[in-house]
PDB file of N, CA, C and O in Angstrom:
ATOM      1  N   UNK A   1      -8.945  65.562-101.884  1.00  0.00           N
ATOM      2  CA  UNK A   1      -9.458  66.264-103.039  1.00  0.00           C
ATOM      3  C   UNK A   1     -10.267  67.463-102.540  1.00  0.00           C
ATOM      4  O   UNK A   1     -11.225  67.308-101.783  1.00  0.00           O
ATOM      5  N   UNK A   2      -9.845  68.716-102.997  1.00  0.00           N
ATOM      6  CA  UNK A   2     -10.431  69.773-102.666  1.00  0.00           C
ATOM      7  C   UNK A   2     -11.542  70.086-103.961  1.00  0.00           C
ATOM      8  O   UNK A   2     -11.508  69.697-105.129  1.00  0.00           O
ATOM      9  N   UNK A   3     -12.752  71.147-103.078  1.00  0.00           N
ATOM     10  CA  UNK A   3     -14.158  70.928-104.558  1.00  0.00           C
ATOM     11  C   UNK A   3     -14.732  72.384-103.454  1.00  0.00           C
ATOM     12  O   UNK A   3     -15.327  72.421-102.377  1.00  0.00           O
ATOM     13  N   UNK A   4     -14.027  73.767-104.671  1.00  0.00           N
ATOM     14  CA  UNK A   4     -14.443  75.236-104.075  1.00  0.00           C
ATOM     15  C   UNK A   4     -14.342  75.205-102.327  1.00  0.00           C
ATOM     16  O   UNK A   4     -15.172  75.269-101.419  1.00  0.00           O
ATOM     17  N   UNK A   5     -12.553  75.044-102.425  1.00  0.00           N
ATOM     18  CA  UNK A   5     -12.134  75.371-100.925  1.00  0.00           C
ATOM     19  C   UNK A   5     -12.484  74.160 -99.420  1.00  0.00           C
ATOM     20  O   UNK A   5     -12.078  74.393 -98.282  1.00  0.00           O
ATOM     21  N   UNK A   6     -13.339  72.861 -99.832  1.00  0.00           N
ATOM     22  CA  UNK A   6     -13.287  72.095 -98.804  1.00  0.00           C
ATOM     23  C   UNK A   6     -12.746  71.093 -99.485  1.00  0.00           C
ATOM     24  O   UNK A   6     -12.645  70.915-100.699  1.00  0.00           O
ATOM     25  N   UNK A   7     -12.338  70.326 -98.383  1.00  0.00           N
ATOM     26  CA  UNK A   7     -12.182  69.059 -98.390  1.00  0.00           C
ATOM     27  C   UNK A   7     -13.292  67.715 -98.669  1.00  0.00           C
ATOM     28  O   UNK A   7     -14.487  67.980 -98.805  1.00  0.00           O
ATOM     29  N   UNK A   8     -12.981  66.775 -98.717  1.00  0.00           N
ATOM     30  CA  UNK A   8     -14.131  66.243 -99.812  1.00  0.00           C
ATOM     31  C   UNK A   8     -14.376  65.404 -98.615  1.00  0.00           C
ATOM     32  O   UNK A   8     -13.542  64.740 -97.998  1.00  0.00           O
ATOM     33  N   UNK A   9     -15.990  65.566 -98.313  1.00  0.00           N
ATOM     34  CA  UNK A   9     -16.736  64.907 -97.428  1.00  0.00           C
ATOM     35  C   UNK A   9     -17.155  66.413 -96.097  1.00  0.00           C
ATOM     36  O   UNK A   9     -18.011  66.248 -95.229  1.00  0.00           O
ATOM     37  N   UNK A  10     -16.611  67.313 -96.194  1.00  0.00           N
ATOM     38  CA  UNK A  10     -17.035  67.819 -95.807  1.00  0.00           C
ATOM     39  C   UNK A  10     -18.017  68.774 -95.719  1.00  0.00           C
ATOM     40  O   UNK A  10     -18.242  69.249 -96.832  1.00  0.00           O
ATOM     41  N   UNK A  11     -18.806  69.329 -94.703  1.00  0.00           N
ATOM     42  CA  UNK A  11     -20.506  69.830 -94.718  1.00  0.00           C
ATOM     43  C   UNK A  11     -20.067  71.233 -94.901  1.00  0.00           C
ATOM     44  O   UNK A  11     -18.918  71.675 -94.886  1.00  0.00           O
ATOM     45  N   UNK A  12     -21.084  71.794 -95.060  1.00  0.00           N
ATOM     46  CA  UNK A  12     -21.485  73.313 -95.086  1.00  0.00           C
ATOM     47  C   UNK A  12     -21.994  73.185 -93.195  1.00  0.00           C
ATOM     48  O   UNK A  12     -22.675  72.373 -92.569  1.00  0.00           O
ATOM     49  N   UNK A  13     -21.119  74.647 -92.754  1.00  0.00           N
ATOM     50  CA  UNK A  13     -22.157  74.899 -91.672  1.00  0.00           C
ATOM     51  C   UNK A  13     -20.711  74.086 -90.248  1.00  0.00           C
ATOM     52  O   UNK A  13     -19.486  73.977 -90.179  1.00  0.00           O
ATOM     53  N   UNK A  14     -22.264  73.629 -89.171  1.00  0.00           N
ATOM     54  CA  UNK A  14     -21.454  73.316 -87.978  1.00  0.00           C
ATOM     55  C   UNK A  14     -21.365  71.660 -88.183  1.00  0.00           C
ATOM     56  O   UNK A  14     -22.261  71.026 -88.741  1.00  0.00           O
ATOM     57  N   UNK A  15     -20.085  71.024 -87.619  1.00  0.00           N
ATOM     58  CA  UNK A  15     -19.781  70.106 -87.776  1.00  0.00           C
ATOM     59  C   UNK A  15     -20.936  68.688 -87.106  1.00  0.00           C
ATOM     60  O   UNK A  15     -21.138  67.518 -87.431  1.00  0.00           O
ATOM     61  N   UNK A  16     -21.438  69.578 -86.091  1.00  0.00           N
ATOM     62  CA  UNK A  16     -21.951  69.176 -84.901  1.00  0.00           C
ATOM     63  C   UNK A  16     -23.695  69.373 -85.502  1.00  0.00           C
ATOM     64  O   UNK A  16     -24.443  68.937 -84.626  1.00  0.00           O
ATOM     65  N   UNK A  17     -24.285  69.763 -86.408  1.00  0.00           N
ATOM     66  CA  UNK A  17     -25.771  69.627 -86.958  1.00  0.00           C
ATOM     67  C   UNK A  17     -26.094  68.124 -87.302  1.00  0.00           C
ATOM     68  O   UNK A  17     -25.546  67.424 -88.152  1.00  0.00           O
ATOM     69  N   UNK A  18     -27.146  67.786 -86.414  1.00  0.00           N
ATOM     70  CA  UNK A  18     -28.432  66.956 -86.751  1.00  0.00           C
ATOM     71  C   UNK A  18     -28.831  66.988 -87.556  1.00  0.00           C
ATOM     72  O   UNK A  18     -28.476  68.099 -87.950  1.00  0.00           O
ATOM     73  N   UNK A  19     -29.803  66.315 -88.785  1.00  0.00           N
ATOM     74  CA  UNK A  19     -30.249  66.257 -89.623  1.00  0.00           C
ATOM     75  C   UNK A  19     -31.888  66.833 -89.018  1.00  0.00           C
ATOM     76  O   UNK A  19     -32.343  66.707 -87.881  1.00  0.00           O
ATOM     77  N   UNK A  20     -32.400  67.357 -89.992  1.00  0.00           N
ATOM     78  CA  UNK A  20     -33.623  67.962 -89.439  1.00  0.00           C
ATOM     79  C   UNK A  20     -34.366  66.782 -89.307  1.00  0.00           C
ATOM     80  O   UNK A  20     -34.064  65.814 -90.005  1.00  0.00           O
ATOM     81  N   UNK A  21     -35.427  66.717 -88.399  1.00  0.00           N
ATOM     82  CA  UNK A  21     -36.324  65.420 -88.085  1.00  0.00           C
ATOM     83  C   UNK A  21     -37.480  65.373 -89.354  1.00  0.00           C
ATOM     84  O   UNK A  21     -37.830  66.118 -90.269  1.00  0.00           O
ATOM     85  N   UNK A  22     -37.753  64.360 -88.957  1.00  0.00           N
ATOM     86  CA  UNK A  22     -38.868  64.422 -89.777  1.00  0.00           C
ATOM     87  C   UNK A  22     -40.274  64.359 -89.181  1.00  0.00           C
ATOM     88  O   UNK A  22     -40.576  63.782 -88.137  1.00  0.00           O
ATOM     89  N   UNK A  23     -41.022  64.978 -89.926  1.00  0.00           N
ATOM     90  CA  UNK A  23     -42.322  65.203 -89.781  1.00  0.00           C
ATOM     91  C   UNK A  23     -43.109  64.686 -90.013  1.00  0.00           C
ATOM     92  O   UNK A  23     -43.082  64.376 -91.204  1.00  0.00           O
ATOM     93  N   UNK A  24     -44.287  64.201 -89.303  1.00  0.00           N
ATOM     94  CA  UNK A  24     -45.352  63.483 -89.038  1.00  0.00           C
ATOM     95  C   UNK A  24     -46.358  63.525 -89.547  1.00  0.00           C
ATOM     96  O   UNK A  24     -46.769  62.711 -90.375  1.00  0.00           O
ATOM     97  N   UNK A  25     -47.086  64.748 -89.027  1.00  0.00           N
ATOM     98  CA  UNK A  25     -48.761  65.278 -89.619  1.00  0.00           C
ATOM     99  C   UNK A  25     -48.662  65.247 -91.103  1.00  0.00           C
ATOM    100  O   UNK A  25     -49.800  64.943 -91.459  1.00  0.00           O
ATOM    101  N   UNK A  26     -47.737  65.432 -92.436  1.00  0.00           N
ATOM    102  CA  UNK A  26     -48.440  65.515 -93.313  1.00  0.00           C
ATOM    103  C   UNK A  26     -48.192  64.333 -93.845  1.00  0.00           C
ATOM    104  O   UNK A  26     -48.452  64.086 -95.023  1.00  0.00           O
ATOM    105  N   UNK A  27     -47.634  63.436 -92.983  1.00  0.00           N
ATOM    106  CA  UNK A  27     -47.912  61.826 -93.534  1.00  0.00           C
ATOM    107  C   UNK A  27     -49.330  61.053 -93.765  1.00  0.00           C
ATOM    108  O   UNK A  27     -49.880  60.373 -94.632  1.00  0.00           O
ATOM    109  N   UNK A  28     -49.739  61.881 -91.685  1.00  0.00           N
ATOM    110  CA  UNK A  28     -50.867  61.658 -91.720  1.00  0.00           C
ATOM    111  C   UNK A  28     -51.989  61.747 -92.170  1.00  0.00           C
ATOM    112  O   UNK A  28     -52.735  60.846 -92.554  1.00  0.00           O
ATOM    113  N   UNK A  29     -52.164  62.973 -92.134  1.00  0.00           N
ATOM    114  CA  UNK A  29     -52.824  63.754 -93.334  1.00  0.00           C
ATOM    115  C   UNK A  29     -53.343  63.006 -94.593  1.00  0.00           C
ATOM    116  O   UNK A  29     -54.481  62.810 -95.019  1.00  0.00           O
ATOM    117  N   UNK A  30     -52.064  62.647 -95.056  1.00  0.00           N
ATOM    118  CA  UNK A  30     -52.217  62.133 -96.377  1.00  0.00           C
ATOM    119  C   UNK A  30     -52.722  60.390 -96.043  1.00  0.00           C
ATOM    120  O   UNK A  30     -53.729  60.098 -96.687  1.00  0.00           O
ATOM    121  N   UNK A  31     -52.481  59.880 -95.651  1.00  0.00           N
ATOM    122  CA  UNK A  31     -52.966  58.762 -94.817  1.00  0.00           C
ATOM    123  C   UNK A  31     -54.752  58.773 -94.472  1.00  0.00           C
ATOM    124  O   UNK A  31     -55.541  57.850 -94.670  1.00  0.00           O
ATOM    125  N   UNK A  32     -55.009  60.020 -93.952  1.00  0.00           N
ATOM    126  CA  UNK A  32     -56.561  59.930 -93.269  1.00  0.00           C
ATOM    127  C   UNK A  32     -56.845  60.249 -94.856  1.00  0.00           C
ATOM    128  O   UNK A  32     -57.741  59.482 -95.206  1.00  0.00           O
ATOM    129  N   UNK A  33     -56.482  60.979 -95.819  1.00  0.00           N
ATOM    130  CA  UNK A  33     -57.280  61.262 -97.239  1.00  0.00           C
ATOM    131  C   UNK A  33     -57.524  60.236 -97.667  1.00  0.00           C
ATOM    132  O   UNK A  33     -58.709  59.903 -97.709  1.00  0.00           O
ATOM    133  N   UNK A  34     -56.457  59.301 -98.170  1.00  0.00           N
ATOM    134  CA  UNK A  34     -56.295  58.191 -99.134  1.00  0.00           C
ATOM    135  C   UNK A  34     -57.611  57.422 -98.288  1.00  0.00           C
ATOM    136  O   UNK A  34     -58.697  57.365 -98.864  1.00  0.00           O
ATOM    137  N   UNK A  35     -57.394  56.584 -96.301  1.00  0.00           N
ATOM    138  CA  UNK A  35     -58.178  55.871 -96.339  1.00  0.00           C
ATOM    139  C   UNK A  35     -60.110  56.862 -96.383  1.00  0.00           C
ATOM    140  O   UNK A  35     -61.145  56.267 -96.082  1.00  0.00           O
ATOM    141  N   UNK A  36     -60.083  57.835 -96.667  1.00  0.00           N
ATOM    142  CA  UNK A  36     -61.392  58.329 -96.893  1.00  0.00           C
ATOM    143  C   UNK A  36     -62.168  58.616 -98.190  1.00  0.00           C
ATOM    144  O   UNK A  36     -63.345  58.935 -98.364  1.00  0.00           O
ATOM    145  N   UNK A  37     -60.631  58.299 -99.488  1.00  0.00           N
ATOM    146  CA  UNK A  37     -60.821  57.932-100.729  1.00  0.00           C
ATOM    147  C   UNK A  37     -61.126  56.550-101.017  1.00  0.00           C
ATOM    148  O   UNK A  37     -62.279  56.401-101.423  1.00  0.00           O
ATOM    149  N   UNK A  38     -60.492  55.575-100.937  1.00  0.00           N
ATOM    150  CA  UNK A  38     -60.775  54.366-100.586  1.00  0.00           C
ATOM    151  C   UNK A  38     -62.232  53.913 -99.849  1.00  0.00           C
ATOM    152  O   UNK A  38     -62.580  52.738 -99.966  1.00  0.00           O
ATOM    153  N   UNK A  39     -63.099  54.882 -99.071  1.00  0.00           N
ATOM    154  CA  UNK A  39     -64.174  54.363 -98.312  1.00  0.00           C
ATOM    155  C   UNK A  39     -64.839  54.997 -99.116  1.00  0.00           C
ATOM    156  O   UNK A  39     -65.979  54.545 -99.007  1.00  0.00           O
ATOM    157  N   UNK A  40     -64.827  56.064-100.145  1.00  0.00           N
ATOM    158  CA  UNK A  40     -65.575  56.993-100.922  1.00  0.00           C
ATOM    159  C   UNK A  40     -65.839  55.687-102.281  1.00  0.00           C
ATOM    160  O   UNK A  40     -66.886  55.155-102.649  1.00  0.00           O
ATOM    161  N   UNK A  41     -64.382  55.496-102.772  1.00  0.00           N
ATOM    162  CA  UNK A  41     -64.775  54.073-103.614  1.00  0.00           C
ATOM    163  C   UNK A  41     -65.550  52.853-103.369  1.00  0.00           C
ATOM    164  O   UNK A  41     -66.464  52.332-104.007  1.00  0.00           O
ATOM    165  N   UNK A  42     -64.918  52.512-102.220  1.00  0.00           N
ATOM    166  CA  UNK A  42     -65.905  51.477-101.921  1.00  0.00           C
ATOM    167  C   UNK A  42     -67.088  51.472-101.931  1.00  0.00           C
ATOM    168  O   UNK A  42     -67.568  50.550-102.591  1.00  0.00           O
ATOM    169  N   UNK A  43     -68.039  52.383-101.288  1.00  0.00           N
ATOM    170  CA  UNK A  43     -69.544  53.363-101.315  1.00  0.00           C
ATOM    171  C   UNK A  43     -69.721  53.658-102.554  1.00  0.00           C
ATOM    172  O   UNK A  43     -70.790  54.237-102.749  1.00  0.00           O
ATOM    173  N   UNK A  44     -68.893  53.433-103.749  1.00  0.00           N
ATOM    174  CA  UNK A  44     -69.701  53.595-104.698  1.00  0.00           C
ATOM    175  C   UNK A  44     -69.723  55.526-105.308  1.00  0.00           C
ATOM    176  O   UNK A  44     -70.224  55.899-106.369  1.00  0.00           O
ATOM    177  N   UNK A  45     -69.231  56.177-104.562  1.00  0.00           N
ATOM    178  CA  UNK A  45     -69.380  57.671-104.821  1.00  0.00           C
ATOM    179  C   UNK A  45     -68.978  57.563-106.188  1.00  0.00           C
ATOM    180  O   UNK A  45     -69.994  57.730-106.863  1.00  0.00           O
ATOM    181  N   UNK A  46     -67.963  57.358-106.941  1.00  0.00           N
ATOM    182  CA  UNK A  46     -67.461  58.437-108.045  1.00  0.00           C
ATOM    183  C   UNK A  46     -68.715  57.693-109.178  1.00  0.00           C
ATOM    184  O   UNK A  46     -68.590  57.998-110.364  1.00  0.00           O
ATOM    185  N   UNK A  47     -69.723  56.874-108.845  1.00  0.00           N
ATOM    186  CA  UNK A  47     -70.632  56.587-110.352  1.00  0.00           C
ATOM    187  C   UNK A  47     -71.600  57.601-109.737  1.00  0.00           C
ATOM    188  O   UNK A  47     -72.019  58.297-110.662  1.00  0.00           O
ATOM    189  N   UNK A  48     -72.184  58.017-108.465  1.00  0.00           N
ATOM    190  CA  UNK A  48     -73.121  58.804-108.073  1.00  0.00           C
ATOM    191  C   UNK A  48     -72.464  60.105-108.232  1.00  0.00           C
ATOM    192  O   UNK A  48     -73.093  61.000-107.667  1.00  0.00           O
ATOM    193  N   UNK A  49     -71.559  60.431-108.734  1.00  0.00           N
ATOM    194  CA  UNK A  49     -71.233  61.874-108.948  1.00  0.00           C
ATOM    195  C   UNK A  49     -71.145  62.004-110.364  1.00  0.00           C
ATOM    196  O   UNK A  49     -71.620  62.935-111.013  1.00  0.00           O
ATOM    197  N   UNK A  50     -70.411  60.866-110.887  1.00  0.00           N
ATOM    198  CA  UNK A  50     -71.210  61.167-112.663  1.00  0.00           C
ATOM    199  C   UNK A  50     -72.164  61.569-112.887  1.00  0.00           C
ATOM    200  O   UNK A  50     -72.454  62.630-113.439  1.00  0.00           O
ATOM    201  N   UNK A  51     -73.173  60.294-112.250  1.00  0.00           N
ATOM    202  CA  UNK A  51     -74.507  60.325-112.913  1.00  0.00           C
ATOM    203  C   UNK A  51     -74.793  61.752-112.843  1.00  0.00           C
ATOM    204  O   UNK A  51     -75.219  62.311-113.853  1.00  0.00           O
ATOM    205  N   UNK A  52     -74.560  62.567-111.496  1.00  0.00           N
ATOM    206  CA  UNK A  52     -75.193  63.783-111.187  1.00  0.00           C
ATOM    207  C   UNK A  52     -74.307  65.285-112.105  1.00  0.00           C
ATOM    208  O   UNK A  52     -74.621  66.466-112.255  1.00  0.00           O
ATOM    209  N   UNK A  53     -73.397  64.645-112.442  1.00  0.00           N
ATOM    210  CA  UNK A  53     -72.318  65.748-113.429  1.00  0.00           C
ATOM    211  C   UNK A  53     -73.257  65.647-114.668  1.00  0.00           C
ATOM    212  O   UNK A  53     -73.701  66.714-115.092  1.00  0.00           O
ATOM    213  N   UNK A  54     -73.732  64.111-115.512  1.00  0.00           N
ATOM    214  CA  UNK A  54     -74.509  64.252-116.548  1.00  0.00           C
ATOM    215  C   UNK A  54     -76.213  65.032-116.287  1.00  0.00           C
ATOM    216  O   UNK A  54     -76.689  65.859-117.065  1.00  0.00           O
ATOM    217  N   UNK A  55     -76.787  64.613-115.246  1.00  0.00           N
ATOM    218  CA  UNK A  55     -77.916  64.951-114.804  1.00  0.00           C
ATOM    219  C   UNK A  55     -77.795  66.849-115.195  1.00  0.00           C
ATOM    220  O   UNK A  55     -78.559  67.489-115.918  1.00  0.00           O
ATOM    221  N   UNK A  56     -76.942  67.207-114.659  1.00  0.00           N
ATOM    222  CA  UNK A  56     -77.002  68.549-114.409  1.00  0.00           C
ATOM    223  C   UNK A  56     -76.577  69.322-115.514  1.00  0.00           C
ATOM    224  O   UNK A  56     -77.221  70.322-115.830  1.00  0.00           O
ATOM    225  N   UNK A  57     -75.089  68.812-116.434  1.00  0.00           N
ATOM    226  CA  UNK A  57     -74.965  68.870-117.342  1.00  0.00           C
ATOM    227  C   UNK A  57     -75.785  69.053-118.831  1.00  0.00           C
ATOM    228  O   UNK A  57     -75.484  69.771-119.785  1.00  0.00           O
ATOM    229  N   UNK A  58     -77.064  68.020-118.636  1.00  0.00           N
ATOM    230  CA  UNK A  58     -77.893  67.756-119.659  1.00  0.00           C
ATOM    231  C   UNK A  58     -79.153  68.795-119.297  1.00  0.00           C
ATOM    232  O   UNK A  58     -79.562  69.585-120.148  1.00  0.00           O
ATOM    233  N   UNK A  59     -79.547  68.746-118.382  1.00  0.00           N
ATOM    234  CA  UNK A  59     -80.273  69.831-117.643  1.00  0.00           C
ATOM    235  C   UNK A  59     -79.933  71.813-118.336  1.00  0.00           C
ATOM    236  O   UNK A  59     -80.761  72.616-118.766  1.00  0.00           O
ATOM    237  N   UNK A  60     -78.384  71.973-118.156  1.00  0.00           N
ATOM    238  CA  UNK A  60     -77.990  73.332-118.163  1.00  0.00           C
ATOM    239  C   UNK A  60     -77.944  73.342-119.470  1.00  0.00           C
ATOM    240  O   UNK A  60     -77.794  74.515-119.813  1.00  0.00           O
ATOM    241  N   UNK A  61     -78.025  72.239-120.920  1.00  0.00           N
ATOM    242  CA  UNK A  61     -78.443  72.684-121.891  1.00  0.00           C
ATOM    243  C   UNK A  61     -79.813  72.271-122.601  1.00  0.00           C
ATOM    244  O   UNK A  61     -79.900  72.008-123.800  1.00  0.00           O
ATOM    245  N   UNK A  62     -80.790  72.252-121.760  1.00  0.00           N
ATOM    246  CA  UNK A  62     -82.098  72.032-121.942  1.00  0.00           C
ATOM    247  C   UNK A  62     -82.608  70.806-122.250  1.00  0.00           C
ATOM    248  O   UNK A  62     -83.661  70.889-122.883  1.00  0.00           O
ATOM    249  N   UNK A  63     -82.196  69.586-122.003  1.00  0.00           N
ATOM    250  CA  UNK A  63     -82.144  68.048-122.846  1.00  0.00           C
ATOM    251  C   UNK A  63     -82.931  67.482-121.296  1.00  0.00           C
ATOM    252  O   UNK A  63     -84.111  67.132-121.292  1.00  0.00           O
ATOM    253  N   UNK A  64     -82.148  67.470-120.161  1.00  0.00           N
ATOM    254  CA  UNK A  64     -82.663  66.575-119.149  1.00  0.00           C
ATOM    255  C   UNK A  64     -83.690  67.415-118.424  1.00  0.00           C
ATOM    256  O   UNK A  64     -84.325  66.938-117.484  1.00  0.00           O
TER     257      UNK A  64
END
């Protein structure tokens, strides 16, 4: 079965291409974030950044 001039199963290009490798670092990357989100939760950060979003919040319209 031909599909715009090839034969069916065949590639674009050299017969003889590798698949590009795959890449590492932005696995990692994403890996060192998550476990530094995870240690940010655990510690408790995202209620100490509320509190301080309302603190400041209530503050910039004259209340706190």
């Amino acid at each position: 079965m031909r599909h715009n001039g090839k034969e069916a199963g065949e590639v674009q290009g050299r017969a003889d291409q590798r698949p590009a490798p795959v890449r590492k670092a932005p696995f990692l990357v994403l890996l060192f974030f998550v476990i530094l989100f995870a240690l940010g939760v655990a510690a408790g950060e995202p209620r100490r950044v509320l509190e301080q979003a309302v603190s400041i919040c209530l503050s910039c319209i004259g209340i706190g």
